[in-house]
Structures are given as C-alpha cells and as structure tokens.
N, CA, C and O atoms as a CHARMM CRD file, in Angstrom:
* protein
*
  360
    1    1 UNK  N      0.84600  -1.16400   0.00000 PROA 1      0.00000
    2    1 UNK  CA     0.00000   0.00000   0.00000 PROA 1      0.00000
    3    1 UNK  C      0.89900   1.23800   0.00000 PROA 1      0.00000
    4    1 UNK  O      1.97500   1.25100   0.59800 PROA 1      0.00000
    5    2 UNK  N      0.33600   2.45900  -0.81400 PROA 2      0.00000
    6    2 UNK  CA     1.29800   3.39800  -0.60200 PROA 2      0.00000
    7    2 UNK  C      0.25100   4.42200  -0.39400 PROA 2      0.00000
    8    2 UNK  O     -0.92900   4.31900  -0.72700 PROA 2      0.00000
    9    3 UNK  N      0.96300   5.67400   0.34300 PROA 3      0.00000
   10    3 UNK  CA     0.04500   6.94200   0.79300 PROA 3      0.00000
   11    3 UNK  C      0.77900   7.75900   0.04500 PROA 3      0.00000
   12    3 UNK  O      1.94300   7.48600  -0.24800 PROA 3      0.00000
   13    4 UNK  N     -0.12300   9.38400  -0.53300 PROA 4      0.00000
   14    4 UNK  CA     0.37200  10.01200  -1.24500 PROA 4      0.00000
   15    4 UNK  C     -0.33400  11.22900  -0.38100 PROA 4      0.00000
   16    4 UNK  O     -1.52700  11.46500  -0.57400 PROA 4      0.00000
   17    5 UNK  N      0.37000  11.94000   0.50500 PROA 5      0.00000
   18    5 UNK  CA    -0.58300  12.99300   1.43400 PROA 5      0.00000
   19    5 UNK  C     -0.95300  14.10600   0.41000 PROA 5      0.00000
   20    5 UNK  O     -0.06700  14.58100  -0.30000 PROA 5      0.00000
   21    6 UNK  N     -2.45200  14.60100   0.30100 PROA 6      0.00000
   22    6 UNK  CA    -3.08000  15.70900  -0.27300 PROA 6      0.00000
   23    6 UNK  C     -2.77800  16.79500  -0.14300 PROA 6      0.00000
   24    6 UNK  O     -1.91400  16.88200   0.72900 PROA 6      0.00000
   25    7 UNK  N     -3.16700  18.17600  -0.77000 PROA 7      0.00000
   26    7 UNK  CA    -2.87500  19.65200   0.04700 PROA 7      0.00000
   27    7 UNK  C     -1.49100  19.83200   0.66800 PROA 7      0.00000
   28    7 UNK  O     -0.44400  19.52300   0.09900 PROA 7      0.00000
   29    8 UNK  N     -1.58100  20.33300   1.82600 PROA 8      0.00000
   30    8 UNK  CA    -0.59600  20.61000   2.48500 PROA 8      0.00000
   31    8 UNK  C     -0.30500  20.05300   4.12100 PROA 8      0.00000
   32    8 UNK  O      0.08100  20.49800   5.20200 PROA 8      0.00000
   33    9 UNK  N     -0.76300  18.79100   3.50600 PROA 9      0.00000
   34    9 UNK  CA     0.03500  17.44600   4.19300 PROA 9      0.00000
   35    9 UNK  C      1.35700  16.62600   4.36600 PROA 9      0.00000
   36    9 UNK  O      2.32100  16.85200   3.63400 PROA 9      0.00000
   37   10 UNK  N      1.38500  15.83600   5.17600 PROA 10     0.00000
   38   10 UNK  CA     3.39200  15.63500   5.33200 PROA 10     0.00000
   39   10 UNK  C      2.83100  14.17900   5.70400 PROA 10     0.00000
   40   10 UNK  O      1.72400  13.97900   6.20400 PROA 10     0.00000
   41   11 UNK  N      3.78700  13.18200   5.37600 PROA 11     0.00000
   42   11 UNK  CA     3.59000  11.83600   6.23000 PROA 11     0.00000
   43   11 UNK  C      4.89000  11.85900   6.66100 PROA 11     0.00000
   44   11 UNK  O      5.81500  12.20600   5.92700 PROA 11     0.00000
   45   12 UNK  N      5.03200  11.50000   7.85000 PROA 12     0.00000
   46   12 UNK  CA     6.18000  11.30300   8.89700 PROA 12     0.00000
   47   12 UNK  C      6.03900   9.98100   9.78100 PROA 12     0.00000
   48   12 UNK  O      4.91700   9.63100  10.14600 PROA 12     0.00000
   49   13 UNK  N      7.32500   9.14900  10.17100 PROA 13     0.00000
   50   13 UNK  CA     7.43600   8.42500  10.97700 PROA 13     0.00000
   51   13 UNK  C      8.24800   8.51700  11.69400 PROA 13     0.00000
   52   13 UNK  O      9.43600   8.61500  11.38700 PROA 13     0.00000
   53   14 UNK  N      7.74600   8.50700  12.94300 PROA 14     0.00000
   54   14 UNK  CA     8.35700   8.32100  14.00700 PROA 14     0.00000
   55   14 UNK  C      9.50800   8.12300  14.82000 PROA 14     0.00000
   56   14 UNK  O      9.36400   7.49200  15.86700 PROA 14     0.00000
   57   15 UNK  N     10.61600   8.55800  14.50800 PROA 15     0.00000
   58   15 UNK  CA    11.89600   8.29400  15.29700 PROA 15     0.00000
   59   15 UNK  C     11.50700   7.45000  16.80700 PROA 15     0.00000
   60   15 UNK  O     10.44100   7.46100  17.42300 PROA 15     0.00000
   61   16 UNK  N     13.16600   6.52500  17.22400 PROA 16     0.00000
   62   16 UNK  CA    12.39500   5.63500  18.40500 PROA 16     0.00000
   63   16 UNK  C     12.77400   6.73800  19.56900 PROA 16     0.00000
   64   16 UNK  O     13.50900   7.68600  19.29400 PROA 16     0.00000
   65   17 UNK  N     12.35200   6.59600  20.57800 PROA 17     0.00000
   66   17 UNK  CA    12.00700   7.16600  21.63500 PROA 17     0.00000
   67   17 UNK  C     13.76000   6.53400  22.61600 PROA 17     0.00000
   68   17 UNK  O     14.30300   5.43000  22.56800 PROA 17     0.00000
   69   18 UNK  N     14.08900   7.56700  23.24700 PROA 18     0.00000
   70   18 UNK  CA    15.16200   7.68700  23.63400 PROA 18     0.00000
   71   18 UNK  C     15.01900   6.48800  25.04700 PROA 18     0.00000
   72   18 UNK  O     14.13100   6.81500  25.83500 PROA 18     0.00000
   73   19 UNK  N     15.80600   5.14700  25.42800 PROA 19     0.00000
   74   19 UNK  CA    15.54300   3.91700  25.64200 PROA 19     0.00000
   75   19 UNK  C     16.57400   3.88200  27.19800 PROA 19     0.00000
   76   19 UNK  O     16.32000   3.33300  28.27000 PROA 19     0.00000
   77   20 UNK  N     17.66200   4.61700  26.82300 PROA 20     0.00000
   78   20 UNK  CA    18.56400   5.28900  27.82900 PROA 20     0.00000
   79   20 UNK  C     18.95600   6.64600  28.58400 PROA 20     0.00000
   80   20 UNK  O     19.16500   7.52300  27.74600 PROA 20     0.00000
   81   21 UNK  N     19.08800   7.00800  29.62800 PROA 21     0.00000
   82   21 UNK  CA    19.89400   8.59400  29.78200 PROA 21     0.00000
   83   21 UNK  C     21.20000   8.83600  29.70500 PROA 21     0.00000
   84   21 UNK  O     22.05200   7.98600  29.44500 PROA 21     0.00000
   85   22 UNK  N     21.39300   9.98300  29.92400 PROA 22     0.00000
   86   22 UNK  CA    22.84900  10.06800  29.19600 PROA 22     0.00000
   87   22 UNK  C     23.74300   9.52800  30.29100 PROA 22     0.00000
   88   22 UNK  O     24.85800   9.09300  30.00500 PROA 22     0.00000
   89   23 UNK  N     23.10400   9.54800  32.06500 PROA 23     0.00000
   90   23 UNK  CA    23.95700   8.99900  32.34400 PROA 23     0.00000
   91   23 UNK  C     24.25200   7.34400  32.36200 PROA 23     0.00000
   92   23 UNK  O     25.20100   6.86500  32.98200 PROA 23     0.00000
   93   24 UNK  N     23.10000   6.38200  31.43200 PROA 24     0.00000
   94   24 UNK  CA    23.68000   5.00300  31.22700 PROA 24     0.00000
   95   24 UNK  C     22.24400   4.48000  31.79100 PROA 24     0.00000
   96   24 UNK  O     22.14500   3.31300  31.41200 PROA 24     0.00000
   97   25 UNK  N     21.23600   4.80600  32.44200 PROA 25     0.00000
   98   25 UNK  CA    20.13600   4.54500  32.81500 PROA 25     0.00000
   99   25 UNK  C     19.15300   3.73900  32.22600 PROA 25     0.00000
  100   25 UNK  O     18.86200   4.56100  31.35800 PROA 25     0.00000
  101   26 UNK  N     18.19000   2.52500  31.92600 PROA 26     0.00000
  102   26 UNK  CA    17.64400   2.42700  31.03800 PROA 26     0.00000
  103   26 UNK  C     16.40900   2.67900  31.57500 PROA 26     0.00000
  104   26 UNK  O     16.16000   2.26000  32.70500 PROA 26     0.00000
  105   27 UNK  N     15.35000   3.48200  30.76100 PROA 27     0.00000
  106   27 UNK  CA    13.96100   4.12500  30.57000 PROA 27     0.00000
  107   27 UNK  C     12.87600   2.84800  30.24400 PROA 27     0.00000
  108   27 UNK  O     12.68500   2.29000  29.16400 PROA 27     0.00000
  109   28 UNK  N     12.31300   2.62000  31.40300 PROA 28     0.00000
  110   28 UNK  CA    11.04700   1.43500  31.06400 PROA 28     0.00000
  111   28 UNK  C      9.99800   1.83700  29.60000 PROA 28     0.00000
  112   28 UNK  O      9.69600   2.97700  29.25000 PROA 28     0.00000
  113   29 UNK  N      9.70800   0.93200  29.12600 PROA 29     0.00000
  114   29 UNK  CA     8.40100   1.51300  28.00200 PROA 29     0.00000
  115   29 UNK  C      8.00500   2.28000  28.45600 PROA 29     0.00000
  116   29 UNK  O      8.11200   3.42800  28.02300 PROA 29     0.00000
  117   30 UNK  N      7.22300   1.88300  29.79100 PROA 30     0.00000
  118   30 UNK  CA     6.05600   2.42900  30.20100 PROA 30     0.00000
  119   30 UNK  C      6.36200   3.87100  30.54300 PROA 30     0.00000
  120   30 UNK  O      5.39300   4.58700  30.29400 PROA 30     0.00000
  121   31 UNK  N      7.24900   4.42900  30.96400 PROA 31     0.00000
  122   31 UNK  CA     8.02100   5.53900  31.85400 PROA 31     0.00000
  123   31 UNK  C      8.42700   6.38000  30.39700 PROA 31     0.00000
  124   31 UNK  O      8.73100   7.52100  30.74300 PROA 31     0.00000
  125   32 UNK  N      8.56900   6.21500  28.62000 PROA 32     0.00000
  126   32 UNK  CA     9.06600   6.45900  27.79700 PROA 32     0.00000
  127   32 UNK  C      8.61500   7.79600  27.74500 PROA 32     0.00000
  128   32 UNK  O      8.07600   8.01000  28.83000 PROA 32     0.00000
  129   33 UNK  N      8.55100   8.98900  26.90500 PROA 33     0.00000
  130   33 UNK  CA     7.94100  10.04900  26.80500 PROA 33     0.00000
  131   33 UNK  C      7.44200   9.53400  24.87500 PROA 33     0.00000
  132   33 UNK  O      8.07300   8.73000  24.18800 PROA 33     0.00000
  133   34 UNK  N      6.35800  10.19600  24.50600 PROA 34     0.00000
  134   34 UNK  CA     6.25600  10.07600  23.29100 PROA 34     0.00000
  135   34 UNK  C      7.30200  10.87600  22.48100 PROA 34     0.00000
  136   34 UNK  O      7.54100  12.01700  22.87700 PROA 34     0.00000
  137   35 UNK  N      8.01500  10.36700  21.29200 PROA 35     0.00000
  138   35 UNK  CA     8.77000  11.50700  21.12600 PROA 35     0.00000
  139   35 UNK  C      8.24000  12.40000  19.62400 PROA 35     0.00000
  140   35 UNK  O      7.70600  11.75300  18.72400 PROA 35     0.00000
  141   36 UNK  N      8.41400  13.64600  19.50700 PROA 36     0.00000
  142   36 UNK  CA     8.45800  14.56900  18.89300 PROA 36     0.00000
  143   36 UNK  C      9.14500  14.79100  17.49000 PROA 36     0.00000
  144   36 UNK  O      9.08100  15.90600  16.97300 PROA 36     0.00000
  145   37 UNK  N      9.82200  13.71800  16.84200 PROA 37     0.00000
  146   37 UNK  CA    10.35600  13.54600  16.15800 PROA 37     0.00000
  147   37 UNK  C     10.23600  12.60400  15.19700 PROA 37     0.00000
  148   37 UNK  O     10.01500  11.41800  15.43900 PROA 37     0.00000
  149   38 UNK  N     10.38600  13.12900  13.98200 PROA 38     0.00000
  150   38 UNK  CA     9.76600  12.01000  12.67200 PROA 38     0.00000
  151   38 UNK  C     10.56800  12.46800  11.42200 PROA 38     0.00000
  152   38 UNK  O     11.04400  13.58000  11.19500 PROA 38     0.00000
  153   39 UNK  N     10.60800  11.12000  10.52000 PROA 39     0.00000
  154   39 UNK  CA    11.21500  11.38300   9.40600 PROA 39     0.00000
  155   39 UNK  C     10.15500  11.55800   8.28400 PROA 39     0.00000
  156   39 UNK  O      9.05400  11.02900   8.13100 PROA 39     0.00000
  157   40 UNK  N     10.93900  12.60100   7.44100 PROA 40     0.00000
  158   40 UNK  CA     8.96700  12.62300   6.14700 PROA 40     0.00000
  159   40 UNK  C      9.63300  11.74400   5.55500 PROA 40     0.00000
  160   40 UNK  O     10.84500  11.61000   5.38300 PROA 40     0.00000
  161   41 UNK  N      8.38200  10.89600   5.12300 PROA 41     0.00000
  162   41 UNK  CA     8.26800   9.88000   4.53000 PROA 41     0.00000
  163   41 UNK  C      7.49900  10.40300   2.99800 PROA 41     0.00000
  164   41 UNK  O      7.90300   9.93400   1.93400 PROA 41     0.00000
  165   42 UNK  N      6.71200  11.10300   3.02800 PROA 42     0.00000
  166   42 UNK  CA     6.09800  11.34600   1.67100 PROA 42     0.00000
  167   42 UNK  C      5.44700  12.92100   1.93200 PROA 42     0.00000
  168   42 UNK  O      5.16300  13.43500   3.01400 PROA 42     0.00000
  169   43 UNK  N      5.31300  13.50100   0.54300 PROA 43     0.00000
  170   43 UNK  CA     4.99300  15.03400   0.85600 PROA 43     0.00000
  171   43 UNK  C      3.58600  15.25800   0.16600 PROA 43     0.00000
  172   43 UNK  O      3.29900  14.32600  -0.58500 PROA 43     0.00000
  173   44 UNK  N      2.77400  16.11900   0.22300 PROA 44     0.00000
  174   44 UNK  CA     1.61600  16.68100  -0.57800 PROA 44     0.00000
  175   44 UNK  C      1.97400  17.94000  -1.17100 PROA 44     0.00000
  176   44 UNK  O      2.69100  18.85900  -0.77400 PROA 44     0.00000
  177   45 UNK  N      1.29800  17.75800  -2.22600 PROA 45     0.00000
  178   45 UNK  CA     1.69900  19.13700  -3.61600 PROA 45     0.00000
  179   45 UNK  C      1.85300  20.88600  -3.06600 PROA 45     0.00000
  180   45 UNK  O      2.33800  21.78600  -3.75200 PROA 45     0.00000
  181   46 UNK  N      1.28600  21.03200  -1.64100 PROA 46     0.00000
  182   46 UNK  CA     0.90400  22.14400  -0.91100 PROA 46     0.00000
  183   46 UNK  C     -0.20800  22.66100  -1.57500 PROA 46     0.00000
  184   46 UNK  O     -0.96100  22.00600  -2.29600 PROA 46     0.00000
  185   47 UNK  N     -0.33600  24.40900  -1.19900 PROA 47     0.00000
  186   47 UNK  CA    -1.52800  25.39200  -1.74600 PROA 47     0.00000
  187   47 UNK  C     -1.10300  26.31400  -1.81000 PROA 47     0.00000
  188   47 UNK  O     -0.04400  26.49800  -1.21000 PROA 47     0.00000
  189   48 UNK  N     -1.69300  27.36400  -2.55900 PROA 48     0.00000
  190   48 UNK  CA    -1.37300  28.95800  -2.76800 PROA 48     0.00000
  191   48 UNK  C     -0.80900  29.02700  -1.20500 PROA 48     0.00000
  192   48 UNK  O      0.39100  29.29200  -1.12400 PROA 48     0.00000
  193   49 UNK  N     -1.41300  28.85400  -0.14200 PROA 49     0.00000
  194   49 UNK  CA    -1.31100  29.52100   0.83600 PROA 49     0.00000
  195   49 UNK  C     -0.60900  28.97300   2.02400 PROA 49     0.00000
  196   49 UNK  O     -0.46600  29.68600   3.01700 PROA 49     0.00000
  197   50 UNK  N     -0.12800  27.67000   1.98900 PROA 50     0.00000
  198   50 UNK  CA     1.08000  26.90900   2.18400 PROA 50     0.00000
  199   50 UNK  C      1.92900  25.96400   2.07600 PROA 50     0.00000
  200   50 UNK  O      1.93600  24.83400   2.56500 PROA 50     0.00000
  201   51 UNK  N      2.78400  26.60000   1.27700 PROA 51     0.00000
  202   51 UNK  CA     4.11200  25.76600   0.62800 PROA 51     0.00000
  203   51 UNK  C      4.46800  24.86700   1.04500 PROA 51     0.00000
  204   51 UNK  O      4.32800  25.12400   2.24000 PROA 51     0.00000
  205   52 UNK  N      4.99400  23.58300   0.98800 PROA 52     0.00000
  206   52 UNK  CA     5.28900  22.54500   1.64000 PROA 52     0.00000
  207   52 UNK  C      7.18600  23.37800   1.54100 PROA 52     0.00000
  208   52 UNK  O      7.69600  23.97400   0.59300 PROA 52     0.00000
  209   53 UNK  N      7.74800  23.07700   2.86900 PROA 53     0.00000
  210   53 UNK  CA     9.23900  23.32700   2.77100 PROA 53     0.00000
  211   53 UNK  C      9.62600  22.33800   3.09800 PROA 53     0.00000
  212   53 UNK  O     10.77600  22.45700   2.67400 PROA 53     0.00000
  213   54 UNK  N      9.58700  21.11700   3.66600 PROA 54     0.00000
  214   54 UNK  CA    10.16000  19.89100   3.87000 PROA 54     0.00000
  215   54 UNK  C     10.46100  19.01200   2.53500 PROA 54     0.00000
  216   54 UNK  O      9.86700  19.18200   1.47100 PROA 54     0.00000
  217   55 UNK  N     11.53800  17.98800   2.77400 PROA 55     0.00000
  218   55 UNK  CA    11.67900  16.80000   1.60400 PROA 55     0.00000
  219   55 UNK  C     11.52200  16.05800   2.28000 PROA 55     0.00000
  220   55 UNK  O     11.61600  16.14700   3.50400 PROA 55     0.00000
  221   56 UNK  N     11.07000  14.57100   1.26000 PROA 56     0.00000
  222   56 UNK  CA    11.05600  13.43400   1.48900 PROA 56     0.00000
  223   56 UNK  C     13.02700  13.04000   2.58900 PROA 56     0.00000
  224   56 UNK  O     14.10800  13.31900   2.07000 PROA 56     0.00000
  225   57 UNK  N     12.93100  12.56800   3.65100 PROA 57     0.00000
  226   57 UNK  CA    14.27200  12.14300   3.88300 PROA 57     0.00000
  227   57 UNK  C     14.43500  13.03900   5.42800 PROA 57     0.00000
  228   57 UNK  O     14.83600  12.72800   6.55000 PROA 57     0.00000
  229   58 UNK  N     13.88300  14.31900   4.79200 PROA 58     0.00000
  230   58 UNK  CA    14.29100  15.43600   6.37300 PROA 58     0.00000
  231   58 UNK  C     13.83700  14.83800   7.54700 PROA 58     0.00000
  232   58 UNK  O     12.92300  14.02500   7.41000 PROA 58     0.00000
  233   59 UNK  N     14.28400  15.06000   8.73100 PROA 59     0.00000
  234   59 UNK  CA    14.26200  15.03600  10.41100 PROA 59     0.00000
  235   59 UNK  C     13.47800  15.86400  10.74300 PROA 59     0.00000
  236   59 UNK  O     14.05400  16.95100  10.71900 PROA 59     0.00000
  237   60 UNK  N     12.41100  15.97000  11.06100 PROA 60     0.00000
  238   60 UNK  CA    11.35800  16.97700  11.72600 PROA 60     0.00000
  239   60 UNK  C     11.44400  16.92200  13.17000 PROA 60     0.00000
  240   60 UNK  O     11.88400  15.90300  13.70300 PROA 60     0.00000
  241   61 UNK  N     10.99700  18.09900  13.98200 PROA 61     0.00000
  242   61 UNK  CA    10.26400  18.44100  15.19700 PROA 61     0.00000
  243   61 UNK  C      8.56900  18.59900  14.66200 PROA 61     0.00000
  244   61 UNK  O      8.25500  19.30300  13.70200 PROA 61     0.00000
  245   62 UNK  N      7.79400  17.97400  15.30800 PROA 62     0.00000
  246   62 UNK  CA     6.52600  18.79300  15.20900 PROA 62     0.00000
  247   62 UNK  C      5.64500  18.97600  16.21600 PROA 62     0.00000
  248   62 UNK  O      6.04000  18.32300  17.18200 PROA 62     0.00000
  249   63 UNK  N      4.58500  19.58300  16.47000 PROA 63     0.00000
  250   63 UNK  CA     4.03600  19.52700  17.96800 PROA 63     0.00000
  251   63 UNK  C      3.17700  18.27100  18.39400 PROA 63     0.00000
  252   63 UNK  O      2.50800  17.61000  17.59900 PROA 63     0.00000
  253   64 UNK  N      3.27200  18.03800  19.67400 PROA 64     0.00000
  254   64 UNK  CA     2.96300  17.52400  20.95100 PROA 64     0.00000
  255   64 UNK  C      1.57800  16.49400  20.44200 PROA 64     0.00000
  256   64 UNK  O      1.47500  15.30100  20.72400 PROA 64     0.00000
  257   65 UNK  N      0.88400  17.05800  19.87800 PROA 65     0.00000
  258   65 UNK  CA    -0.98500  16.53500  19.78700 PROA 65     0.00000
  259   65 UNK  C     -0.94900  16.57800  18.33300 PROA 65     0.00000
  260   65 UNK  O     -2.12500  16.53900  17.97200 PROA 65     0.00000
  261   66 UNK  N     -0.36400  16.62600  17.55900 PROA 66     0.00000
  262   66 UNK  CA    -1.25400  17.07500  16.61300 PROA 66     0.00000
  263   66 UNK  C     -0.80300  15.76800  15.21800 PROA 66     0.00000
  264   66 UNK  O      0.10100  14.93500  15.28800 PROA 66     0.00000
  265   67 UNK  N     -1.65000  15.95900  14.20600 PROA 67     0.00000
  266   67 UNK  CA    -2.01000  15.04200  13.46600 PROA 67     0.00000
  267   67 UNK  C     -2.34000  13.84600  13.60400 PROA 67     0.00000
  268   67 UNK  O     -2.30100  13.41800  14.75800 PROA 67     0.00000
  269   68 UNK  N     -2.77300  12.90200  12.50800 PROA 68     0.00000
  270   68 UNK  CA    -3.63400  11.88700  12.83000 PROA 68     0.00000
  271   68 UNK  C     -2.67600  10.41500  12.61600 PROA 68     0.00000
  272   68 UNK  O     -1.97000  10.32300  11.61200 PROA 68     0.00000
  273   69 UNK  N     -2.71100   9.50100  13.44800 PROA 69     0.00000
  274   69 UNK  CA    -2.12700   8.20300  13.58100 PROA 69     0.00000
  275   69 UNK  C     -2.32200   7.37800  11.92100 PROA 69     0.00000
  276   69 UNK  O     -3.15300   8.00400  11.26400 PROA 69     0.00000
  277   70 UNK  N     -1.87800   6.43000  11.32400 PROA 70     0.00000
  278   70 UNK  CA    -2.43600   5.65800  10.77200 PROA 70     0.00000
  279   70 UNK  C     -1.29100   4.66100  10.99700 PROA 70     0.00000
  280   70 UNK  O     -0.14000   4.99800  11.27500 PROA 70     0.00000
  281   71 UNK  N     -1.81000   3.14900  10.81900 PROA 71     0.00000
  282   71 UNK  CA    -1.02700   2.19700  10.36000 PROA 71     0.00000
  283   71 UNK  C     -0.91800   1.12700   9.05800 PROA 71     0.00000
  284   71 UNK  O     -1.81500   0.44900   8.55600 PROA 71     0.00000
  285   72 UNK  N      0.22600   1.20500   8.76900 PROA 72     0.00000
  286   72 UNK  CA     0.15700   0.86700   7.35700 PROA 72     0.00000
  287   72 UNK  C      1.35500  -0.18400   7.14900 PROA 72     0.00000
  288   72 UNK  O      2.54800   0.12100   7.16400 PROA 72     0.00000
  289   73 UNK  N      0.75000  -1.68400   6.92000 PROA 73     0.00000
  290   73 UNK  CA     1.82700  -2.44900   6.75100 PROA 73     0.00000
  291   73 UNK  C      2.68200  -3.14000   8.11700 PROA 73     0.00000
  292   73 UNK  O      3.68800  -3.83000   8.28100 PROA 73     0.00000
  293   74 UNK  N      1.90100  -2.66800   8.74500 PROA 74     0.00000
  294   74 UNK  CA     2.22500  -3.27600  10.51100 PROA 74     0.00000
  295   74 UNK  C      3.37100  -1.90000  10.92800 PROA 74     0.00000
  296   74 UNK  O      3.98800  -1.78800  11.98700 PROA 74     0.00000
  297   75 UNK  N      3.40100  -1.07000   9.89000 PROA 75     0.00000
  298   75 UNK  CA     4.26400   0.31800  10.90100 PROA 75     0.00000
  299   75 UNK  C      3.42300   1.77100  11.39000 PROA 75     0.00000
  300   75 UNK  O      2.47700   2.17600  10.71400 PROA 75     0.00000
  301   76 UNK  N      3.86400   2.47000  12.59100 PROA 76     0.00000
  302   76 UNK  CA     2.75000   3.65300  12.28900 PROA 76     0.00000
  303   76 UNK  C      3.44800   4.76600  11.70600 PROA 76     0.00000
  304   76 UNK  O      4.65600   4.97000  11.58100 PROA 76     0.00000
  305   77 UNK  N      2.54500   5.37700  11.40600 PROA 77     0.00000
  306   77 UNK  CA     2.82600   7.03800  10.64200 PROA 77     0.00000
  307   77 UNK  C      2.21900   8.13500  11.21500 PROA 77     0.00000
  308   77 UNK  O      1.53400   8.01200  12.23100 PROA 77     0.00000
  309   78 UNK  N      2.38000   9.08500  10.72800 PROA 78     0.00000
  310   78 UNK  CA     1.70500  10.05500  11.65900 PROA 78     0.00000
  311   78 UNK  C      1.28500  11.26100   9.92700 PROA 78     0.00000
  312   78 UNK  O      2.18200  11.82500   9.29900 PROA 78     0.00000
  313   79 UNK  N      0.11400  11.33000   9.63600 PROA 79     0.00000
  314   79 UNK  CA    -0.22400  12.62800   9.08500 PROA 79     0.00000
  315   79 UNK  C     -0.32400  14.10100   9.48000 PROA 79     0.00000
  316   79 UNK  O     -1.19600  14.28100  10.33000 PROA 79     0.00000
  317   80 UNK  N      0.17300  14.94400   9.18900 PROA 80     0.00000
  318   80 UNK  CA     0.70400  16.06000   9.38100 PROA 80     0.00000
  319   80 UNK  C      0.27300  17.29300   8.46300 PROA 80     0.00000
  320   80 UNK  O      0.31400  17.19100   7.23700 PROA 80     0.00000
  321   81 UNK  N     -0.19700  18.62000   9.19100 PROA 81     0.00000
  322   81 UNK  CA    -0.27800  19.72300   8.18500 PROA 81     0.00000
  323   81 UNK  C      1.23400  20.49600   8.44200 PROA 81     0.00000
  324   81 UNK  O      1.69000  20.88600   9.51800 PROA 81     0.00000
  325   82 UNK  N      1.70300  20.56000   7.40400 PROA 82     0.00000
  326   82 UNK  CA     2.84800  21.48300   7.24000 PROA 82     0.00000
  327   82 UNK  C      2.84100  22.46600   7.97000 PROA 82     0.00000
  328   82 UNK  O      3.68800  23.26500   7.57000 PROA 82     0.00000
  329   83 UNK  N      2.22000  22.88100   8.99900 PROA 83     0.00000
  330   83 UNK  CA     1.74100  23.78500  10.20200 PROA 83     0.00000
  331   83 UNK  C      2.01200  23.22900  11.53800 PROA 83     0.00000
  332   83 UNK  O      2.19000  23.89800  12.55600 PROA 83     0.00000
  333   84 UNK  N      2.03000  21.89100  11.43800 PROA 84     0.00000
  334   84 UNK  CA     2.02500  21.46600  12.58200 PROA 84     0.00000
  335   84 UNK  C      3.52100  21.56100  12.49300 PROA 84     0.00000
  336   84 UNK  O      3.89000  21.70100  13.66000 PROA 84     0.00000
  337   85 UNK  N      4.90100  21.55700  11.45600 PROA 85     0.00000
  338   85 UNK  CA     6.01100  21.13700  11.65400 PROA 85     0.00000
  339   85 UNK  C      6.66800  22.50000  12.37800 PROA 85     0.00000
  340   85 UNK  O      6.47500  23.65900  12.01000 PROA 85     0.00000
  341   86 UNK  N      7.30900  22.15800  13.24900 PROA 86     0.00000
  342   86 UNK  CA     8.32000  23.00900  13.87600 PROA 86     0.00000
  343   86 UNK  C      9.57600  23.53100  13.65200 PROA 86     0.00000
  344   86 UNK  O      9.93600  24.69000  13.86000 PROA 86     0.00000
  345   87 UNK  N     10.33300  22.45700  13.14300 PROA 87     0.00000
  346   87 UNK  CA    11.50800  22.43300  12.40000 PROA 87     0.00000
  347   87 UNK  C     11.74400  21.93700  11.96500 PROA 87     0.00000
  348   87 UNK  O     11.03100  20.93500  12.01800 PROA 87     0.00000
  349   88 UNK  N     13.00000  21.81600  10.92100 PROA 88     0.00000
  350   88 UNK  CA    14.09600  20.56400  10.40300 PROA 88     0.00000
  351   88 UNK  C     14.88600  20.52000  11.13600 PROA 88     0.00000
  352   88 UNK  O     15.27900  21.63100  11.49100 PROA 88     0.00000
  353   89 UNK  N     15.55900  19.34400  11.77000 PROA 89     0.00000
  354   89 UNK  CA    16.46500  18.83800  12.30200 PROA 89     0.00000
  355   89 UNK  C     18.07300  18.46200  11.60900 PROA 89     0.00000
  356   89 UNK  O     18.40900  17.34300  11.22300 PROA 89     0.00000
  357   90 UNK  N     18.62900  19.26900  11.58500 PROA 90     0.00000
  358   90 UNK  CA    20.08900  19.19000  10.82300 PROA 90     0.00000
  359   90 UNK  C     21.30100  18.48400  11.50000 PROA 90     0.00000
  360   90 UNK  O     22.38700  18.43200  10.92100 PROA 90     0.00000
C-alpha cells in the first residue's frame, strides 16, 4: 500500500524514543515520553497559501498533539499539516 498525502500534508514516521539517559540509565516503556520527532516519509503538492518546505528524507520536530495516527503495513505514521512542523532537524 502506498500513501500520497493531499494539500498541504506531510507523512512522517516516528523516530524511536530515547531507551537510555545520558547517564547510562535504562527508561522502562512504560516511563518512555512520546517523542516529537519524525522522518517525512512522503509530501503533498501544498496550496497557494502553504508551501510545503520539507523533503522526502528530512528530520522533523513537530508539535505535541497534533495530526492523525495511521497504520500501514504493521508500521505507524503520523499525518501532518505542514503547520504542525516546527523544524528541520540538521
């Protein structure tokens, strides 16, 4: 199956969630924080009124709540308005 996000949509997945601390600690699942971070996976064409600036490949920040879950192929993704992204991650 493949997704092709509409408008000024982003598909992103999920980077894993940090498993250790820096000082050597290991972080239970349960205790994990969700993390904030995703790779785009596929882009939408944008609109007059907002440009998609991300590529396929980039490191995102995006916020906390926002966009919608899907799973596809036994992995999840996360759909995204190009609004919700915060940054690129360099």
């Amino acid at each position: 199956m493949k997704i092709k996000p509409l408008a000024d949509r982003v598909l992103v997945k999920q980077t894993a969630a940090e498993t250790k601390t820096a000082g050597g600690l290991y972080i239970p699942e349960t205790a994990q924080e969700k993390t904030q971070q995703a790779e785009v996976v596929a882009v939408g064409p944008g609109t007059e009124k907002e440009k998609i600036t991300v590529k396929v490949g980039d490191k995102v920040l995006y916020d906390k709540y926002s966009g919608t879950a899907i799973k596809m192929d036994g992995e999840d993704y996360l759909i995204l308005k190009i609004s919700d992204v915060i940054a690129i991650v360099e």
